[in-house]
C-alpha positions as CSV (number, residue, x, y, z in Angstrom):
1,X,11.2,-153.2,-16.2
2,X,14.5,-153.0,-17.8
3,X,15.4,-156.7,-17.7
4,X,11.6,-157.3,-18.7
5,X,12.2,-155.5,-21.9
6,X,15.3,-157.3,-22.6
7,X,13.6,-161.0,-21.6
8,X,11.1,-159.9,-24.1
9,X,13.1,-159.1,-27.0
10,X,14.6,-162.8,-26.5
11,X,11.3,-164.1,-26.6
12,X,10.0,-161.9,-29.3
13,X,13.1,-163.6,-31.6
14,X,13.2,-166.7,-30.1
15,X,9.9,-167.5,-31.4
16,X,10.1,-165.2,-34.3
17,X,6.6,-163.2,-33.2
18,X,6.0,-159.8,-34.9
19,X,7.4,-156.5,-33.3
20,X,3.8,-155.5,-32.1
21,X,2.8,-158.5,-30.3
22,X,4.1,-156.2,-27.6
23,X,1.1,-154.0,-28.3
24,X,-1.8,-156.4,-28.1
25,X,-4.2,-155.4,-25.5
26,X,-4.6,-158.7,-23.9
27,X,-1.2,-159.0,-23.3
28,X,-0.5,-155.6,-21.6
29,X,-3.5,-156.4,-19.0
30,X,-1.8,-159.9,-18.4
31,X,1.5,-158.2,-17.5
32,X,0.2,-155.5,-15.5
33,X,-1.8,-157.9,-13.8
34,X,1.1,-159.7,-12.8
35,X,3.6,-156.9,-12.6
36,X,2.0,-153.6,-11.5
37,X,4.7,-151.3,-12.7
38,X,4.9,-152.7,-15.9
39,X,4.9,-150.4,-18.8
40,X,3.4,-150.6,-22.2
41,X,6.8,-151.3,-25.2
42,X,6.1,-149.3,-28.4
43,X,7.3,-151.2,-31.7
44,X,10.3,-149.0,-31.9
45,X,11.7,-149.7,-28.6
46,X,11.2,-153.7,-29.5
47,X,13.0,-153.2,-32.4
48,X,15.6,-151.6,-31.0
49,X,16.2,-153.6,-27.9
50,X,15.9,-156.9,-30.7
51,X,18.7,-154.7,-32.2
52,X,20.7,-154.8,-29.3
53,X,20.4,-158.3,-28.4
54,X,21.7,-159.7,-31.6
55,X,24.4,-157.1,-31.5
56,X,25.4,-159.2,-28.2
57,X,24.7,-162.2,-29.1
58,X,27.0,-161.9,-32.4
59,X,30.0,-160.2,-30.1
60,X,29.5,-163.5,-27.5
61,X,29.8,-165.9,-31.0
62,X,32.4,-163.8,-32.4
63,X,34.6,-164.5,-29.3
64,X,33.6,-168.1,-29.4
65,X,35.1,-168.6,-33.1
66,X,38.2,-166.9,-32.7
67,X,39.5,-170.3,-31.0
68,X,38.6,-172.1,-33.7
69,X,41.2,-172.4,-36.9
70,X,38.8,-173.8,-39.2
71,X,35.1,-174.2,-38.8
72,X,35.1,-177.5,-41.1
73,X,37.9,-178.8,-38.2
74,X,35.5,-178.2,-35.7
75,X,32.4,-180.0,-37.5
76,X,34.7,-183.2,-38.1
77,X,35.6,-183.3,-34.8
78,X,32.0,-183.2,-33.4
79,X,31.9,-186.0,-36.2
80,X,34.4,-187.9,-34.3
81,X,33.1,-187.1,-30.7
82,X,29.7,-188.9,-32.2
83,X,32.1,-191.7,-33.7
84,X,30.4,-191.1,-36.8
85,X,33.0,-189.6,-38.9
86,X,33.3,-192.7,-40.9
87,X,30.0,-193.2,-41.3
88,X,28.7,-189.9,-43.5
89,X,26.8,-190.6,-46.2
90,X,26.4,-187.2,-47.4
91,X,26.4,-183.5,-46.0
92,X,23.1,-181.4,-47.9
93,X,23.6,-177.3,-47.7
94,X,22.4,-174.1,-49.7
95,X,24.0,-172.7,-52.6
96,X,26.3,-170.8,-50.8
97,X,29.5,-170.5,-52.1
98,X,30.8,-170.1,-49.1
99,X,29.5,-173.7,-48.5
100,X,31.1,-175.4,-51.4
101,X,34.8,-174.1,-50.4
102,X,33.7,-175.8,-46.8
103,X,32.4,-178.9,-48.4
104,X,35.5,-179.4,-50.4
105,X,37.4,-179.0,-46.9
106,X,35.4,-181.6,-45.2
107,X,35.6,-184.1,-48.3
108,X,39.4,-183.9,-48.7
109,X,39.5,-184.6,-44.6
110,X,37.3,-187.3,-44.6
111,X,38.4,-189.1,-47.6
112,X,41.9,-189.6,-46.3
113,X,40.2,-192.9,-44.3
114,X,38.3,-193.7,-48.0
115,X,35.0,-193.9,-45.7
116,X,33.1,-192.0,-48.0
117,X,30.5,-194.0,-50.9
118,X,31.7,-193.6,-54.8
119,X,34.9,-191.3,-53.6
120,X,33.0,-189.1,-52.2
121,X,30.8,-188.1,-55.5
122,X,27.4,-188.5,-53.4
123,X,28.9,-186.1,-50.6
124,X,27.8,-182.5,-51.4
125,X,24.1,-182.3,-52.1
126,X,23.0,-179.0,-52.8
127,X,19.3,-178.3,-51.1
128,X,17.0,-178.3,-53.4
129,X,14.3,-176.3,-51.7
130,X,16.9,-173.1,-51.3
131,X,17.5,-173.5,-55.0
132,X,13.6,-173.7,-56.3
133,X,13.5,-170.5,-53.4
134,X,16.5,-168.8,-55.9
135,X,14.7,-169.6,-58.7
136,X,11.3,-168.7,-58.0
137,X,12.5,-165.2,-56.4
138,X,14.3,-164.7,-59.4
139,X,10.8,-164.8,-60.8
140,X,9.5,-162.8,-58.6
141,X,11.7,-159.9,-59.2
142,X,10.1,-158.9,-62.4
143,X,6.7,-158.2,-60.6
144,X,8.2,-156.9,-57.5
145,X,6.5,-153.7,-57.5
146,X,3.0,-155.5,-57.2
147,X,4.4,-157.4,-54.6
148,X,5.4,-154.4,-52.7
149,X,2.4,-152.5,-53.0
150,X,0.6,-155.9,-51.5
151,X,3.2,-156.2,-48.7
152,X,3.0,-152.0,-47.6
153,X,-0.7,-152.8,-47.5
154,X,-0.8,-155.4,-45.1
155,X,2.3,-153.4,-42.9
156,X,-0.1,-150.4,-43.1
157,X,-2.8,-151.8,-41.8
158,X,-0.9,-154.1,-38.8
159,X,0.9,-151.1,-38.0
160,X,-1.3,-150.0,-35.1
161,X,-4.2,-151.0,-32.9
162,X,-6.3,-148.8,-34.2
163,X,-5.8,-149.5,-37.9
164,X,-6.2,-153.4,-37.0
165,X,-9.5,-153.0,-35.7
166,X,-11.0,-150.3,-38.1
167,X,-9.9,-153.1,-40.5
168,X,-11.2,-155.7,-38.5
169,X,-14.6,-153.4,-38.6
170,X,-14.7,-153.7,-42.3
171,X,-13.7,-157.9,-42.8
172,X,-16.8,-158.3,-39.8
173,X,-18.9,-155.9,-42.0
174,X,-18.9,-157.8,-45.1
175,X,-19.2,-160.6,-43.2
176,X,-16.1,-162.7,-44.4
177,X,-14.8,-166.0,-43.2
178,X,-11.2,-165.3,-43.1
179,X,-10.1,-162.6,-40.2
180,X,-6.6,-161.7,-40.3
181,X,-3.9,-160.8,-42.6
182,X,-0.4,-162.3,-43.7
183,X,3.1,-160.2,-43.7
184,X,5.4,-162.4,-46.0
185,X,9.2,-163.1,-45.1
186,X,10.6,-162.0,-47.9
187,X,13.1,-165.0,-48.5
188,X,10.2,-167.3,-48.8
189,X,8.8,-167.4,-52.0
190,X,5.8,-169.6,-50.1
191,X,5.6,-167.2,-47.6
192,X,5.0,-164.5,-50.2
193,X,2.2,-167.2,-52.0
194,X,0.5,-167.1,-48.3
195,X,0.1,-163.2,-48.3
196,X,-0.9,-163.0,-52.0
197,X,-3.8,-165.7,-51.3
198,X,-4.6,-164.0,-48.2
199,X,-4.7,-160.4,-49.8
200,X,-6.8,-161.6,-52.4
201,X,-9.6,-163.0,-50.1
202,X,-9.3,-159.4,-48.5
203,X,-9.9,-157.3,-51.7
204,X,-12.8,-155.9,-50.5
205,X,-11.8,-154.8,-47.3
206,X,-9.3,-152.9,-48.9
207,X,-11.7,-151.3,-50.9
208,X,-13.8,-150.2,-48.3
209,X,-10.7,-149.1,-45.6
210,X,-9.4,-147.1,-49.1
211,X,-12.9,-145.2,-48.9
212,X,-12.7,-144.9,-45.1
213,X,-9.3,-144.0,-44.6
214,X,-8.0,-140.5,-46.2
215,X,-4.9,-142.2,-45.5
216,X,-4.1,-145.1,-46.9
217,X,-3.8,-144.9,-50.4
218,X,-1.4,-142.2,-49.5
219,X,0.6,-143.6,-47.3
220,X,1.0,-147.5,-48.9
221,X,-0.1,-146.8,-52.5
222,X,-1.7,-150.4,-52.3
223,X,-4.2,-149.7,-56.1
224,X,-7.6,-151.2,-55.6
225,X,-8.3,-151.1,-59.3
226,X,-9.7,-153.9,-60.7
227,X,-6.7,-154.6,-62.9
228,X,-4.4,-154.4,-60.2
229,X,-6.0,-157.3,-58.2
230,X,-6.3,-159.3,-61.6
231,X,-2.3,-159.3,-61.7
232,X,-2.4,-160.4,-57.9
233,X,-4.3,-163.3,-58.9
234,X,-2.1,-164.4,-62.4
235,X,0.6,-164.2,-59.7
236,X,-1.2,-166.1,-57.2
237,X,-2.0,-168.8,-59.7
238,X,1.5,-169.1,-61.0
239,X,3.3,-169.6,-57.9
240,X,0.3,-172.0,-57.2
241,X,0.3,-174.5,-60.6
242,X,2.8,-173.7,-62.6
243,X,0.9,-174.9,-65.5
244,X,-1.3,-172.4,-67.2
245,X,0.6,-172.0,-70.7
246,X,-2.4,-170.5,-71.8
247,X,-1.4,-167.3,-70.2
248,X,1.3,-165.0,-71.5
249,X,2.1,-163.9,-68.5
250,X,2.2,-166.5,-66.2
251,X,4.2,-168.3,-69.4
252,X,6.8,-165.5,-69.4
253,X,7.3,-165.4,-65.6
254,X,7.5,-168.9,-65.2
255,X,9.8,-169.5,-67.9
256,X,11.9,-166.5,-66.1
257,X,12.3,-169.1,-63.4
258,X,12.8,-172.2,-65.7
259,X,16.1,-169.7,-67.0
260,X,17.3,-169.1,-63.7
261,X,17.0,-173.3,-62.8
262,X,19.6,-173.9,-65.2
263,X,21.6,-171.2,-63.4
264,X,21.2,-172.4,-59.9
265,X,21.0,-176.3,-60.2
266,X,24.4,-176.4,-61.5
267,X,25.8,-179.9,-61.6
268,X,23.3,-183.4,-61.7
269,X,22.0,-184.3,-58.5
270,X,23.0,-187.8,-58.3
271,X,21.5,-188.5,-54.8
272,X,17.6,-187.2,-56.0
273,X,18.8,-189.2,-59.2
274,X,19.3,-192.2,-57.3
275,X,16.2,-192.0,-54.9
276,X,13.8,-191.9,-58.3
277,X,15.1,-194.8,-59.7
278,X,15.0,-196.6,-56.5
279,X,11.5,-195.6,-55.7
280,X,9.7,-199.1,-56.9
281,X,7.1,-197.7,-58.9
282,X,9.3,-195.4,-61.1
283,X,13.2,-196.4,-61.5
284,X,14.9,-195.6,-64.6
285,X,12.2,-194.3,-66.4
286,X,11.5,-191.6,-63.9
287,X,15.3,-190.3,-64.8
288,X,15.2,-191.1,-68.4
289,X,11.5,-188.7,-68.6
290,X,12.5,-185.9,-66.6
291,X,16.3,-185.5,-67.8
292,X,15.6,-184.6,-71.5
293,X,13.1,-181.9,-70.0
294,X,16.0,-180.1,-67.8
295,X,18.4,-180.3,-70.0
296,X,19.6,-180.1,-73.2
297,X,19.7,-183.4,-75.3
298,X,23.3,-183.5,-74.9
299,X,23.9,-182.6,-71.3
300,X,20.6,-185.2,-70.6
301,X,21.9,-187.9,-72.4
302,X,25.4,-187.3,-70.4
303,X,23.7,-187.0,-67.0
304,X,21.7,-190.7,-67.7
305,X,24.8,-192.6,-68.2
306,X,25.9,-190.5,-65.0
307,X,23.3,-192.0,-63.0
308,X,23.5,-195.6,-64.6
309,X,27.5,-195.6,-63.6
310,X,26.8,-194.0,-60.0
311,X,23.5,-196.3,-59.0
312,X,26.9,-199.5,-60.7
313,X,29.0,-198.2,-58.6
314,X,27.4,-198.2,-55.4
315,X,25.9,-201.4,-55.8
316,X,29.6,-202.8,-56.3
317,X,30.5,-201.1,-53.0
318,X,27.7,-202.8,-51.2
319,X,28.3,-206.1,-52.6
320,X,32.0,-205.7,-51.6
321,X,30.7,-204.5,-48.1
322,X,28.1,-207.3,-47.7
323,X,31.3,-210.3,-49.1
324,X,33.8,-208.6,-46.4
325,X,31.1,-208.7,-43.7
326,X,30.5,-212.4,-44.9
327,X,33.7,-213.3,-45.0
328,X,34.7,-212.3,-41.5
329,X,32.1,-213.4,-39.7
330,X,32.7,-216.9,-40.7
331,X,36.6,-216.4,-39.9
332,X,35.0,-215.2,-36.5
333,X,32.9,-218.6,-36.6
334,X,36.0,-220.7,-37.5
335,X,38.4,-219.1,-35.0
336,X,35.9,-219.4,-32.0
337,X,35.4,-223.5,-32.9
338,X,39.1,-224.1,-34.2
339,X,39.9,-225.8,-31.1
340,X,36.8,-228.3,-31.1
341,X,36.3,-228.9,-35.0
342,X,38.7,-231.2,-36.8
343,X,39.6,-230.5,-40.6
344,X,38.5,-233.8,-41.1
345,X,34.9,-232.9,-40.2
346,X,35.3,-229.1,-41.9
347,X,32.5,-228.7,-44.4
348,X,35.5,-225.6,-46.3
349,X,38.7,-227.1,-47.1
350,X,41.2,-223.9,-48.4
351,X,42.9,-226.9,-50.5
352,X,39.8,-226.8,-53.0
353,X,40.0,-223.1,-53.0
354,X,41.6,-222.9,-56.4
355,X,39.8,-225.0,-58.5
356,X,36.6,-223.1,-56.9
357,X,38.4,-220.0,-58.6
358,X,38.3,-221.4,-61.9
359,X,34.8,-222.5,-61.9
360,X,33.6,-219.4,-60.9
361,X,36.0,-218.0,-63.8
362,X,34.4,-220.4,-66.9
363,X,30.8,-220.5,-65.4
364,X,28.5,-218.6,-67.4
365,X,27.8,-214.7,-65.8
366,X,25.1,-214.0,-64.2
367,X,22.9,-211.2,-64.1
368,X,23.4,-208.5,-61.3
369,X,20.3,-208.2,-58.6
370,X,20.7,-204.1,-59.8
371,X,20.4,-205.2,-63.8
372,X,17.8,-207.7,-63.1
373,X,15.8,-204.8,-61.2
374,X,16.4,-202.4,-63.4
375,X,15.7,-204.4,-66.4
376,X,11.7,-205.2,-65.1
377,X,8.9,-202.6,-65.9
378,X,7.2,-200.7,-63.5
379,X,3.3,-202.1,-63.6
């Protein structure tokens, strides 16, 4: 029983299931069926034996680190045991500051070989669903205490068997389609969305376990007062559009999280820059649209020509690529029939080389493929 409890506290985080999935009734038959002297785990041993595992698991990692100098070394050498250290593009990570003294590490070692695109400008990307979480929990911080009585509501009830089912009684009672509830993770400002929508669609059964239970007003303070739920559902509907300015307070909170973008997006990202005005259908003006309305007029117009030199840049680098690539494989070509061709019969003769130079020189400049692109309209 004792290495049961431990295999099941791996599972349990492995798969991320809740601390009471230990307590299911369906379960406990299916493990005494096949193991007769198993015993029932209460949610407090789980969570302690969860406890202890992670305490183990971080001692067995701890040891495994203190061979390594510098974790950066080690990710570059896994880069060069894949033989792909000179082919990184870019690395994408969360804000963490942590992550940008790293970053800088990695950039410095791998621009030594000058393998990386623009000088490494494109390398650090910072992810920009972590920094729209940052933002939007920012938000969220200023109704916190509705989403805490929400969140003690929905622990209260999953707490036990027999609160589950008493709640359960009341959902079958007035006869509604959706059956169980949603615990947020509190890092996940969509996971918090989930168990506002799903609390809402639940109002009633709240009502009616308030009048049924002495004591769960008590106990979770969850308010069933009409203008409580009302504030639930602004909430719910501005992490949901975003767009309802005719709302005060869905304005002020999501201008609360327009503030904190401006805090967390930092620096231009060039690389989403780049993917909108590659994207057929959009290119520059997608940039030259959305720029103006995340920053200010100065910083926009500064962060355009950013993106115009960048997307120049790159295509130089690719044309200089593709000309090397050209221009080796047809030394390869020459090379390999050297021996069997005659320079009588070669169709490229190095002594016309020079005056090929200067008619390139005094010919009139053509267009880029980039500037002609750029240049045509969407439809």
């Amino acid at each position: 029983m004792e290495v049961m409890r431990e295999s099941a506290a791996h599972w349990i985080m492995m798969h991320e299931h809740p601390f009471n999935i230990l307590e299911e009734v369906g379960f406990n038959i299916m493990m005494k069926r096949g193991m007769p002297e198993w015993r029932k785990i209460s949610i407090s041993t789980n969570r302690s034996n969860c406890l202890k595992v992670y305490e183990l698991e971080k001692k067995k990692l701890k040891h495994n680190l203190e061979s390594v100098s510098k974790i950066c070394d080690a990710i570059f050498r896994c880069m060069k045991d894949w033989g792909i250290e000179k082919k990184v593009f870019t690395i994408t990570v969360d804000n963490a500051t942590s992550n940008d003294s790293a970053i800088r590490y990695m950039k410095d070692t791998l621009q030594r070989s000058r393998s990386l695109v623009c000088g490494g400008r494109l390398f650090h990307v910072r992810c920009c669903a972590h920094i729209l979480n940052l933002c939007v929990q920012d938000g969220l911080d200023e109704i916190r205490h509705v989403i805490r009585d929400v969140r003690d509501s929905v622990e209260y009830v999953n707490r036990s068997e027999a609160r589950r089912i008493q709640f359960a009684d009341c959902v079958q009672q007035l006869q509604l389609k959706d059956r169980k509830l949603i615990r947020d993770c509190k890092t996940r400002w969509n996971s918090t969305f989930e168990m506002l929508s799903c609390a809402l669609k639940f109002k009633e059964a709240f009502k009616m376990l308030n009048d049924r239970d002495p004591f769960f007003d008590s106990c979770c303070g969850y308010p069933t007062s009409n203008l409580f739920l009302q504030e639930v559902q602004k909430i719910k509907a501005a992490l949901d559009s975003h767009a309802n300015d005719e709302d005060s307070f869905i304005k002020d909170l999501v201008g609360k999280m327009k503030m904190k973008f401006d805090k967390y997006w930092g620096e231009c990202n060039l690389l989403m820059a780049i993917g909108a005005v590659f994207y057929p259908t959009k290119k520059m003006l997608a940039v030259e649209f959305c720029f103006p309305r995340l920053y200010s007029d100065i910083e926009a117009k500064e962060n355009i020509s950013k993106v115009k030199e960048i997307i120049n840049t790159l295509y130089e680098e690719y044309v200089a690529e593709a000309m090397n690539k050209g221009i080796s494989e047809n030394l390869g070509s020459s090379t390999t029939f050297g021996s069997q061709v005659s320079r009588q019969n070669s169709t490229y003769d190095w002594d016309d080389f020079d005056d090929y130079c200067a008619q390139v020189e005094t010919s009139e400049p053509k267009k880029s493929e980039l500037a002609d692109y750029l240049e045509k309209r969407p439809s």
